[in-house]
VOBA-1610 file (N, C-alpha, C; in pm, whole numbers, padded with zeros to 5 digits, always signed):
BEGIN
Unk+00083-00119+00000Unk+00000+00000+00000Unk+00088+00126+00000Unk+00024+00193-00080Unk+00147+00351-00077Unk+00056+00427+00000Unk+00097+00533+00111Unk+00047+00584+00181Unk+00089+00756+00107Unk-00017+00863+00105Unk+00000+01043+00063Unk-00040+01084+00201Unk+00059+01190+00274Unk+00015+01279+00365Unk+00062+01376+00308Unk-00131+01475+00293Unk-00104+01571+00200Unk-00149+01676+00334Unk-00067+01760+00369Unk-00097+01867+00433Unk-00094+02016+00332Unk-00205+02103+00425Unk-00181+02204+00381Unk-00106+02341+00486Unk-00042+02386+00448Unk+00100+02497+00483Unk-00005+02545+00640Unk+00113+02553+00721Unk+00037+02598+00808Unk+00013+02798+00835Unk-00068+02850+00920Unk-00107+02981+00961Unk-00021+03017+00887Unk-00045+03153+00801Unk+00068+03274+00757Unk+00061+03403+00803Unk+00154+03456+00816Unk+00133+03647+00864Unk+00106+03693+00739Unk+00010+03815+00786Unk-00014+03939+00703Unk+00008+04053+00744Unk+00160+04028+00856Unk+00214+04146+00936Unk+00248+04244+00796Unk+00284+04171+00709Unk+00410+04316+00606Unk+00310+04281+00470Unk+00232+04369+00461Unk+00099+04378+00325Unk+00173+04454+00231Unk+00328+04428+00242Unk+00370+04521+00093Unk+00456+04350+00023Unk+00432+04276+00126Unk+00501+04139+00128Unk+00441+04057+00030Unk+00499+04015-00111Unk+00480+03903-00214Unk+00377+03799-00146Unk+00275+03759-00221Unk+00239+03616-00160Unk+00323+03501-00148Unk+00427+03486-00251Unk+00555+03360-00191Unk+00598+03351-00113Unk+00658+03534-00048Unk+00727+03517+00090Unk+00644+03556+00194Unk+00532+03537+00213Unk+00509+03525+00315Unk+00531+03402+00418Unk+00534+03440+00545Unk+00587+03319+00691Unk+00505+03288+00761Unk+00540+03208+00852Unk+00436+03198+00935Unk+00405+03281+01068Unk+00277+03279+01099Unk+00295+03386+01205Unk+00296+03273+01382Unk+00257+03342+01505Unk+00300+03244+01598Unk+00177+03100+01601Unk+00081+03161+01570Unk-00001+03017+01587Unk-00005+02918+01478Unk+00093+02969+01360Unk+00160+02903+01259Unk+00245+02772+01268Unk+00301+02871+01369Unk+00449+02810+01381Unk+00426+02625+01482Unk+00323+02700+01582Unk+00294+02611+01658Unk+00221+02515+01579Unk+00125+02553+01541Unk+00037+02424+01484Unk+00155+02319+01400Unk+00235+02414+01344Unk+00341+02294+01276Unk+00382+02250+01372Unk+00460+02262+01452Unk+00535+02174+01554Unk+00381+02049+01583Unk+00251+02082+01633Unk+00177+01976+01654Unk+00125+01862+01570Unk+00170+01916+01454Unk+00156+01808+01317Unk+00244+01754+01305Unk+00348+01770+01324Unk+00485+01677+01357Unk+00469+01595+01440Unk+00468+01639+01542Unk+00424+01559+01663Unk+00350+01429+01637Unk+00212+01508+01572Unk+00112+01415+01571Unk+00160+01270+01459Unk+00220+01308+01391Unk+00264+01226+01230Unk+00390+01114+01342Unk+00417+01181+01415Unk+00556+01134+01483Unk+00501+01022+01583Unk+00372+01034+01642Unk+00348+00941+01726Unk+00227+00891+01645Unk+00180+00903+01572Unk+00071+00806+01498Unk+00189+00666+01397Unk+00282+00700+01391Unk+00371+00638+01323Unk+00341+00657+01120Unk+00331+00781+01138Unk+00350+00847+00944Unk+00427+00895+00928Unk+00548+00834+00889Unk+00647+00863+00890Unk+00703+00866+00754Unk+00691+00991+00654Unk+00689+00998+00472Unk+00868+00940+00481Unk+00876+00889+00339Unk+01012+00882+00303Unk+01039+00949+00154Unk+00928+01066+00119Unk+00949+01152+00044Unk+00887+01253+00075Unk+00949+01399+00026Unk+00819+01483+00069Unk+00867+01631-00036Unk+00740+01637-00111Unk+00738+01719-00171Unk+00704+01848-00168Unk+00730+01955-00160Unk+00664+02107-00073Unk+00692+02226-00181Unk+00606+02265-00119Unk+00601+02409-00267Unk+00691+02510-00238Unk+00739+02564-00346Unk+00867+02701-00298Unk+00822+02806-00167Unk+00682+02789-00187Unk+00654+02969-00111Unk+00744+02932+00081Unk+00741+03045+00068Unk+00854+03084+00227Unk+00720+02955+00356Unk+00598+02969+00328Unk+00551+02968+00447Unk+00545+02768+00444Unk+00529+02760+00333Unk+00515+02605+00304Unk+00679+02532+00358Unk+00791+02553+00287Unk+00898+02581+00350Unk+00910+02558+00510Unk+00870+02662+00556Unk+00886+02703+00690Unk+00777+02556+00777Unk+00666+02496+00719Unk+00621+02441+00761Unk+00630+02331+00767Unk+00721+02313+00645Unk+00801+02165+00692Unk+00932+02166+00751Unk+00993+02220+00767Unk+01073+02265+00894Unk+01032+02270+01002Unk+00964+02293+01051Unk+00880+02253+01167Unk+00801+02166+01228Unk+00755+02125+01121Unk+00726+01939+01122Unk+00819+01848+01153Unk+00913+01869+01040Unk+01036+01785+01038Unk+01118+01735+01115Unk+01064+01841+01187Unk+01197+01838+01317Unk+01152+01685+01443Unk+01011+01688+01441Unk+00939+01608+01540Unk+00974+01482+01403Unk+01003+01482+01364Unk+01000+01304+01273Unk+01117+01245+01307Unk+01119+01109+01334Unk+01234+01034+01346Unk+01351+01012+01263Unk+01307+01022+01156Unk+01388+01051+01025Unk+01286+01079+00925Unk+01370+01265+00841Unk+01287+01341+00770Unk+01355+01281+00641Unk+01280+01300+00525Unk+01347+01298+00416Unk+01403+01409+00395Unk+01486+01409+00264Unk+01513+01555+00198Unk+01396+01585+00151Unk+01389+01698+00140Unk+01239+01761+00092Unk+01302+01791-00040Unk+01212+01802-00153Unk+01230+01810-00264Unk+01117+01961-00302Unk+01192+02094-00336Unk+01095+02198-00366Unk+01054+02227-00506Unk+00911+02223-00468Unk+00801+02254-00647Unk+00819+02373-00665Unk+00800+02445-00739Unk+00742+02557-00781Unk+00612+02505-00841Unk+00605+02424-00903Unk+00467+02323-00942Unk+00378+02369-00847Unk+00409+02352-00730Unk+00286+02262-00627Unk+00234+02418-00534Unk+00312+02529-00631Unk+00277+02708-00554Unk+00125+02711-00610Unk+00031+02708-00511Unk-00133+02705-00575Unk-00194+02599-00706Unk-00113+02478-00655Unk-00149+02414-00789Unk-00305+02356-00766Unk-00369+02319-00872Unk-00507+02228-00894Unk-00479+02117-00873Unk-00590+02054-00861Unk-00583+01868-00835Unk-00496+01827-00935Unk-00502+01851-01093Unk-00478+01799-01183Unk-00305+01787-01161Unk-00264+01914-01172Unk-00135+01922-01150Unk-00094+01829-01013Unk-00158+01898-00895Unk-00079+01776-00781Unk-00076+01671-00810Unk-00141+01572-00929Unk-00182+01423-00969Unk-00038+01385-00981Unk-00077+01495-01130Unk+00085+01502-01189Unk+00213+01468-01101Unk+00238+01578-01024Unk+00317+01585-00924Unk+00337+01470-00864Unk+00256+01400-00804Unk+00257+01257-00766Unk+00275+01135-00822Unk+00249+01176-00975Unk+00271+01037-01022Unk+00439+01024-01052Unk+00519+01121-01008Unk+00688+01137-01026Unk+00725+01047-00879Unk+00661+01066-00819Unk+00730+01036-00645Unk+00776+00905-00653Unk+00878+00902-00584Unk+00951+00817-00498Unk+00904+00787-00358Unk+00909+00675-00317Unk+00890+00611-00181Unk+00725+00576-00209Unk+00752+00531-00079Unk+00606+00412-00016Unk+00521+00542+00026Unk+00563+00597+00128Unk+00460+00745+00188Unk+00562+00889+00150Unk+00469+00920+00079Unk+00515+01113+00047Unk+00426+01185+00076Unk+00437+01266+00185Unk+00400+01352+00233Unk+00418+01503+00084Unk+00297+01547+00094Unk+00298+01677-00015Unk+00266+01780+00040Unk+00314+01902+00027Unk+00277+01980+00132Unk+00254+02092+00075Unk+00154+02193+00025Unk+00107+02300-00056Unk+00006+02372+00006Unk-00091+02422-00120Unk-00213+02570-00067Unk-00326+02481-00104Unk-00439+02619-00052Unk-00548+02595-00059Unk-00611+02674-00179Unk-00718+02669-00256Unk-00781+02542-00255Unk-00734+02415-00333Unk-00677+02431-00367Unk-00592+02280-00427Unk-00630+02185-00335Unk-00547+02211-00226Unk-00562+02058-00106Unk-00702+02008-00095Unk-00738+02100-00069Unk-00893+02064-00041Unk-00952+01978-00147Unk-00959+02042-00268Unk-00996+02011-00399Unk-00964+01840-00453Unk-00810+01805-00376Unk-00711+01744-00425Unk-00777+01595-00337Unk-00727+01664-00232Unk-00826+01534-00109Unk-00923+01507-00155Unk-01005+01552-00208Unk-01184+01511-00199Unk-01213+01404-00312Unk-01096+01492-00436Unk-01119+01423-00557Unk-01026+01268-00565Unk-00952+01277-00446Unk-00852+01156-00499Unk-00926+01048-00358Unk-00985+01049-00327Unk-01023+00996-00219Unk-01205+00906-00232Unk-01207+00750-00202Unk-01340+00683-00267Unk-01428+00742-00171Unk-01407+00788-00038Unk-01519+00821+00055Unk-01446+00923+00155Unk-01519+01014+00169Unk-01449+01153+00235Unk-01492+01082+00383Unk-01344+01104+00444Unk-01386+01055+00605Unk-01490+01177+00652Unk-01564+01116+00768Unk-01675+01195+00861Unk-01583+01322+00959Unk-01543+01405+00886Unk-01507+01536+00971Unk-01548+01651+00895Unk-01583+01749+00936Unk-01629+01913+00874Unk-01558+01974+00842Unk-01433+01921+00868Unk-01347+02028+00756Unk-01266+02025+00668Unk-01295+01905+00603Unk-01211+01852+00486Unk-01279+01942+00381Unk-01384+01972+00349Unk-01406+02027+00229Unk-01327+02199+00243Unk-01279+02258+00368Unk-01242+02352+00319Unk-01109+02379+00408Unk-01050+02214+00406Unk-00908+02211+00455Unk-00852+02331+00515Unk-00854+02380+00659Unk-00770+02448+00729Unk-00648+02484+00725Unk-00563+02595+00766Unk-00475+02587+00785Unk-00416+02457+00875Unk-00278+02420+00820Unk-00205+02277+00870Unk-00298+02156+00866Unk-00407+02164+00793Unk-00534+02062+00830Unk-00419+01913+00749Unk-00457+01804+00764Unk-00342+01649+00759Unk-00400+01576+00735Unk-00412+01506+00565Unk-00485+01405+00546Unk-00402+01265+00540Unk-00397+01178+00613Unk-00332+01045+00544Unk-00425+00974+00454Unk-00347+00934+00311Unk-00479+00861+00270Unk-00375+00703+00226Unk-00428+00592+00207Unk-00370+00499+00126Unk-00418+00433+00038Unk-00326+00414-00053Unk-00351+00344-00227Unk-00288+00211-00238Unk-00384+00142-00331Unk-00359-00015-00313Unk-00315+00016-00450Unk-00182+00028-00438Unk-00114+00036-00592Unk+00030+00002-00582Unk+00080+00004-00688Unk+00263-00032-00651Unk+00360+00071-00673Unk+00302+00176-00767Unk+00361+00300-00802Unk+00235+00390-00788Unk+00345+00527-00783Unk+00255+00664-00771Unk+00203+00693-00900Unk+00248+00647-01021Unk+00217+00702-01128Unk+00082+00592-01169Unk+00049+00519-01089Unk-00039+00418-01127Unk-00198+00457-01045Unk-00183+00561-00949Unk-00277+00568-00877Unk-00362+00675-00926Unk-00498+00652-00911Unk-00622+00761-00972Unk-00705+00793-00913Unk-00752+00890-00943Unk-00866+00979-00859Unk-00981+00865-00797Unk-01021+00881-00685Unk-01135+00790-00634Unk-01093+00675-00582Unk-00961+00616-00533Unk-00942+00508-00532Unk-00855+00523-00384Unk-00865+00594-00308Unk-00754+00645-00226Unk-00835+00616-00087Unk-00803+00583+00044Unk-00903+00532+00167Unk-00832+00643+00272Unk-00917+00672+00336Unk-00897+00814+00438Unk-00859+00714+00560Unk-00692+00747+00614Unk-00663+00656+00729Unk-00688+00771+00856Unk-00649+00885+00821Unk-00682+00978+00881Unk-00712+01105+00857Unk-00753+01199+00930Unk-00794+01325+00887Unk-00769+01446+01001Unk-00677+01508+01016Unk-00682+01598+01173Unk-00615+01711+01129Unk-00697+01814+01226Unk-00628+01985+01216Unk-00571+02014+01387Unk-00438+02106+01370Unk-00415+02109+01452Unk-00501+02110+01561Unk-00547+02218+01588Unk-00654+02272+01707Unk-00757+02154+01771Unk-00741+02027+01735Unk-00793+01852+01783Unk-00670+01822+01887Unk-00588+01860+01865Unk-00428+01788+01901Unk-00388+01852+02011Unk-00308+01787+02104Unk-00250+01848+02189Unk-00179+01924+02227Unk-00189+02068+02253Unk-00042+02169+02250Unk+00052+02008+02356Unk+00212+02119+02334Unk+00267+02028+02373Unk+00306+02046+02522
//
């Protein structure tokens, strides 16, 4: 089974409004919620051995902060692809990957979009359709490669946003 934990980037500041949408960072309840998605990935035992993340500063920044709580991170590999991409494109994106679990890590609404459509039955939570900041889907595919897997075929192992989780 190949396992996708597709998160989306956690909290960003809109301290500096003369600030590019790429570089924007995260602000403090940003920062934190990443550290609790780490955490959480770290003791549920999801542990990616690829992980793909989009250029912008805050996506970046949010796997860095994840990363840190994993037992062993991969190298992260950076898209410019995956800066606001559509389902179609993240497909794309995925059907290149390497490893058993790759974690993807991008914007909204893509994620949202991306989860719903690649997935046979949307797990029972309220906020998958409009994926939160840091919101964490695990899903798994009964396939042997990434380039083999298709929309609808994907099983929701889990589904959690920070603010469920335990500060630390």
């Amino acid at each position: 089974m190949l396992r996708l934990i597709l998160v989306r980037h956690a909290k960003s500041s809109w301290d500096d409004p003369l600030a590019p949408d790429h570089a924007r960072v995260l602000n403090a309840r940003g920062r934190e919620a990443a550290g609790r998605i780490g955490r959480w990935l770290a003791s549920e035992g999801h542990h990616p051995d690829a992980a793909l993340v989009s250029t912008a500063a805050r996506t970046r920044e949010t796997w860095a902060l994840m990363s840190a709580h994993l037992p062993q991170s991969p190298e992260p590999v950076f898209l410019d692809a995956l800066y606001h991409a559509g389902p179609e494109v993240m497909l794309r994106v995925l059907a290149g990957a390497r490893g058993r679990t790759v974690l993807m890590l991008g914007h909204n609404p893509g994620c949202a979009a991306f989860a719903v459509w690649m997935l046979e039955k949307a797990p029972r939570h309220a906020r998958l359709a409009d994926y939160p900041t840091c919101a964490t889907l695990v899903a798994g595919f009964e396939a042997d490669c990434w380039d083999a897997v298709e929309p609808g075929t994907g099983r929701a192992l889990a589904f959690v946003i920070p603010r469920e989780l335990p500060a630390e």
